[in-house]
C-alpha positions as a Markdown table, in Angstrom:
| # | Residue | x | y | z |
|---|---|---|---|---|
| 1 | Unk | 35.1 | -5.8 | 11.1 |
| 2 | Unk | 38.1 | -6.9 | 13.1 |
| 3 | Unk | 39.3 | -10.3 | 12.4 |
| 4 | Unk | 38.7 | -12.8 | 15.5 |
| 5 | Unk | 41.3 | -12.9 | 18.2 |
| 6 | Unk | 43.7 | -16.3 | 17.3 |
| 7 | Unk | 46.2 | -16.1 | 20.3 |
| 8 | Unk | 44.2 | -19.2 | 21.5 |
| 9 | Unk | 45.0 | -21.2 | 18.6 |
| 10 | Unk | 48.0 | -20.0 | 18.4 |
| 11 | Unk | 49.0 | -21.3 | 21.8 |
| 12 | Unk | 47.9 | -24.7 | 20.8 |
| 13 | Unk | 49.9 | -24.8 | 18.0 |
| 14 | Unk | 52.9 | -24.0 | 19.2 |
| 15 | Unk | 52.3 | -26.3 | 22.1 |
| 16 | Unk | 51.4 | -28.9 | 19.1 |
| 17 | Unk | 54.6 | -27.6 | 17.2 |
| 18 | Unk | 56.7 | -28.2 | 20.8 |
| 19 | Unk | 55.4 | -31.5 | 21.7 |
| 20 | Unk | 55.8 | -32.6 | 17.6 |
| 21 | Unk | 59.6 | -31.5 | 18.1 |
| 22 | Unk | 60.0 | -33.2 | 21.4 |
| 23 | Unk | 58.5 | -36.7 | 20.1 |
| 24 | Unk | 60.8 | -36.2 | 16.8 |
| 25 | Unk | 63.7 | -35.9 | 19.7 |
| 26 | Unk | 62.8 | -39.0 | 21.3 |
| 27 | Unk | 62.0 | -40.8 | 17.9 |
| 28 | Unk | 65.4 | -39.8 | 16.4 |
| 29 | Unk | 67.3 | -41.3 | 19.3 |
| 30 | Unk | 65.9 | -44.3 | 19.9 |
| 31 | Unk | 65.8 | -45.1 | 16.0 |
| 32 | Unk | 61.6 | -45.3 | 16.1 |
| 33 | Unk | 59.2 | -44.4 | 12.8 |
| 34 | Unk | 56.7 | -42.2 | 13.7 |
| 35 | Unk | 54.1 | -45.3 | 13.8 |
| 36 | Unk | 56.1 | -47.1 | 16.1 |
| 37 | Unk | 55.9 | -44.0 | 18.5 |
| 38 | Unk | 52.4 | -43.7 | 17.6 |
| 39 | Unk | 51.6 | -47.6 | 18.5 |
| 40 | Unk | 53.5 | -47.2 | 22.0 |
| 41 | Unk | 51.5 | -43.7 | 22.8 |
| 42 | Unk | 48.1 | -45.7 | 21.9 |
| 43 | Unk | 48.9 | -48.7 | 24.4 |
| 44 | Unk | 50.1 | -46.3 | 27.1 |
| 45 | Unk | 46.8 | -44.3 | 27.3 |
| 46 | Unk | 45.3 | -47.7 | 26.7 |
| 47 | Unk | 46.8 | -48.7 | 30.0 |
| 48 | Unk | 45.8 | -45.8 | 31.7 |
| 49 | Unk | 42.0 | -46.0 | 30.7 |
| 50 | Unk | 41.7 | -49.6 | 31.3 |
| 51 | Unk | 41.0 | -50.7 | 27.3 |
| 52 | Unk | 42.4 | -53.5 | 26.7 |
| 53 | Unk | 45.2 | -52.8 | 24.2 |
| 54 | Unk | 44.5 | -55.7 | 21.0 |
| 55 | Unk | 46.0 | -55.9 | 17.7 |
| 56 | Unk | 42.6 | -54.9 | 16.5 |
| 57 | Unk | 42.5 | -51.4 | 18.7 |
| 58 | Unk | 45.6 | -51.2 | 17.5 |
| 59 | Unk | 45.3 | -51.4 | 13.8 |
| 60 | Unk | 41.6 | -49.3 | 14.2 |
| 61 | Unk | 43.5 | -46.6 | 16.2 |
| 62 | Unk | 46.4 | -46.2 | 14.2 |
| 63 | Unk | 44.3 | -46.4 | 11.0 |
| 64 | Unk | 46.3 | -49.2 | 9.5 |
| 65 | Unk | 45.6 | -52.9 | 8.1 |
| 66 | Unk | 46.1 | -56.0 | 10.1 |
| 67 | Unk | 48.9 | -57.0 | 8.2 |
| 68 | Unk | 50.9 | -53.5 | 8.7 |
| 69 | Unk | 49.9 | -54.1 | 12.4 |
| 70 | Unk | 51.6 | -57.7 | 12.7 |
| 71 | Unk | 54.9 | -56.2 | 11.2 |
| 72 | Unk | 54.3 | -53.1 | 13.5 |
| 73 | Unk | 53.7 | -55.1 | 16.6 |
| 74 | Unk | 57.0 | -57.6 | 15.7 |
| 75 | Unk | 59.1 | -55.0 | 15.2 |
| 76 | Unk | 58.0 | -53.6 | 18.5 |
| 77 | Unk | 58.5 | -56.8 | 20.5 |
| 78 | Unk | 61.8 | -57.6 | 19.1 |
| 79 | Unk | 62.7 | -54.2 | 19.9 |
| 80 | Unk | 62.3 | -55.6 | 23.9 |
| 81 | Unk | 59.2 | -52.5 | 23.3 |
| 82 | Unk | 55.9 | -54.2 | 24.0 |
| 83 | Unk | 54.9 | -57.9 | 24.7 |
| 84 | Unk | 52.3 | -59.5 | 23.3 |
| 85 | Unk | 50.7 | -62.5 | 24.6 |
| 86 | Unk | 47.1 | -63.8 | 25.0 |
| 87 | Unk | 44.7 | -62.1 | 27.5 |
| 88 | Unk | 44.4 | -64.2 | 31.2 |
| 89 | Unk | 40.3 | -64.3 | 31.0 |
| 90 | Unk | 40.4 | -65.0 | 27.2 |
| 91 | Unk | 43.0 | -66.9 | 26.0 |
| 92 | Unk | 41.9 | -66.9 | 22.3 |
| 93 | Unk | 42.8 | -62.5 | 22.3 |
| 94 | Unk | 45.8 | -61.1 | 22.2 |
| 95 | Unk | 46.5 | -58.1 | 24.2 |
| 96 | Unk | 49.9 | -55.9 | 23.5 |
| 97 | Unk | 51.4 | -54.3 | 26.8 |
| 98 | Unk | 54.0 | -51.5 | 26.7 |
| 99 | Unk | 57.4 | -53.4 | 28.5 |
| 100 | Unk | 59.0 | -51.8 | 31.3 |
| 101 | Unk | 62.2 | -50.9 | 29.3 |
| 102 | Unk | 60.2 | -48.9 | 27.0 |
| 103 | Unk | 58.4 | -47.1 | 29.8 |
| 104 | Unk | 61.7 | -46.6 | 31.2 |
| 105 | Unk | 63.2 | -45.2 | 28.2 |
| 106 | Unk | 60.2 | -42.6 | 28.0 |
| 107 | Unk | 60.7 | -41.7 | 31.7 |
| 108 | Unk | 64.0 | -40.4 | 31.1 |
| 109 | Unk | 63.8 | -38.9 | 28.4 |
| 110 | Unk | 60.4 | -36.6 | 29.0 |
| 111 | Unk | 60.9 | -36.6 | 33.1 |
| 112 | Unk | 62.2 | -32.7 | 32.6 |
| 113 | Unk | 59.1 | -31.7 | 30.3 |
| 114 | Unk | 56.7 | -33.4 | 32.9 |
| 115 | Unk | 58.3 | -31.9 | 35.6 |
| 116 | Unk | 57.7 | -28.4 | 34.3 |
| 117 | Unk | 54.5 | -29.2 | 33.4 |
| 118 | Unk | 53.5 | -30.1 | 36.8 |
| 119 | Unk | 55.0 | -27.3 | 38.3 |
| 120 | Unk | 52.9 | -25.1 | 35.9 |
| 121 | Unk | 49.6 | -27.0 | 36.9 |
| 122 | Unk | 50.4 | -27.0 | 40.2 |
| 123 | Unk | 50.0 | -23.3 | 40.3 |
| 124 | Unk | 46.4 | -23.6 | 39.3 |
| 125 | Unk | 43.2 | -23.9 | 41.8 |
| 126 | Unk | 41.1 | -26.7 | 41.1 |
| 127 | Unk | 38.6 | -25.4 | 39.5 |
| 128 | Unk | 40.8 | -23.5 | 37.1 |
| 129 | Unk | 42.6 | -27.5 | 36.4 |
| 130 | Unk | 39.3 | -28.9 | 35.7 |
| 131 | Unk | 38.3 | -25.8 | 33.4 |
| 132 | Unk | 42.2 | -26.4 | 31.6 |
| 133 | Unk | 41.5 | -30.2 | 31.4 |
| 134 | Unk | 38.1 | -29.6 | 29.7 |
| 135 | Unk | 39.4 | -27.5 | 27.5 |
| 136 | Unk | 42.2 | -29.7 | 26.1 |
| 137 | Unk | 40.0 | -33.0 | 25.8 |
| 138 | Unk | 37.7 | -30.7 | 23.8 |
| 139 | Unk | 40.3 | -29.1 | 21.7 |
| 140 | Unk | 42.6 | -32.5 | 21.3 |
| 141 | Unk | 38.4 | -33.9 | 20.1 |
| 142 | Unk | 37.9 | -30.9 | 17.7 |
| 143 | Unk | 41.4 | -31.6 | 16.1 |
| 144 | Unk | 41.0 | -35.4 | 16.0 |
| 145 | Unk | 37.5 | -34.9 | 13.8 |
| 146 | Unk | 39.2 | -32.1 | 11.7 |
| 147 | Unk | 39.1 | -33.1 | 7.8 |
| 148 | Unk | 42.2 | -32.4 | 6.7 |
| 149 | Unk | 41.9 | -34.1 | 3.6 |
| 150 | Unk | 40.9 | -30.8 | 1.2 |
């Protein structure tokens, strides 16, 4: 019996081996642990889906203790990074925002990748981008419930 066809899986992990390298990049140069990279990926695509982005998301999304995500979240805002402050309808939470300097600083440094990106998508129909998008939400899913811990 043949052994299944991989190029799939291959393709994502050398997409995942790419994007790895590229964030290592970025990391490296602005002098940022992997956690603080982490931290300002979680509160970006917080932003963009409208969850408010709390110390507690945080420290549940990043699988760490409060106390790791106080000295995580300090180190960020005196890095000029995020701000934290207390949320307009409910003064007693505290919601963390990314700050425009550290959008800025990703902007410049990824603009090329997303460029080329966009110019790869844009060759697809719509169907074929909604069929692409599926697939990565369910493959990013699959590999976020993967136990790796055999």
């Amino acid at each position: 019996m043949a052994p299944p066809d991989q190029t799939t899986i291959h393709l994502i992990r050398n997409l995942v081996s790419s994007g790895g390298l590229a964030a290592e990049r970025f990391a490296d140069r602005h002098d940022l642990g992997s956690t603080d990279l982490r931290a300002l990926i979680a509160l970006l695509d917080c932003e963009r889906s409208g969850i408010a982005a709390t110390p507690g998301h945080l420290s549940r999304h990043l699988n760490i203790n409060s106390a790791s995500t106080t000295t995580l979240v300090d180190r960020l805002v005196a890095r000029d990074l995020v701000h934290r402050g207390p949320d307009a309808d409910d003064r007693r939470r505290i919601l963390i925002t990314v700050t425009e300097s550290a959008r800025e600083m990703g902007e410049q440094f990824f603009q090329s990748a997303f460029d080329r990106i966009s110019l790869v998508e844009s060759r697809l129909t719509d169907a074929d981008r909604t069929v692409v998008r599926d697939f990565l939400r369910d493959a990013t899913d699959a590999l976020s419930c993967a136990d790796f811990r055999r």
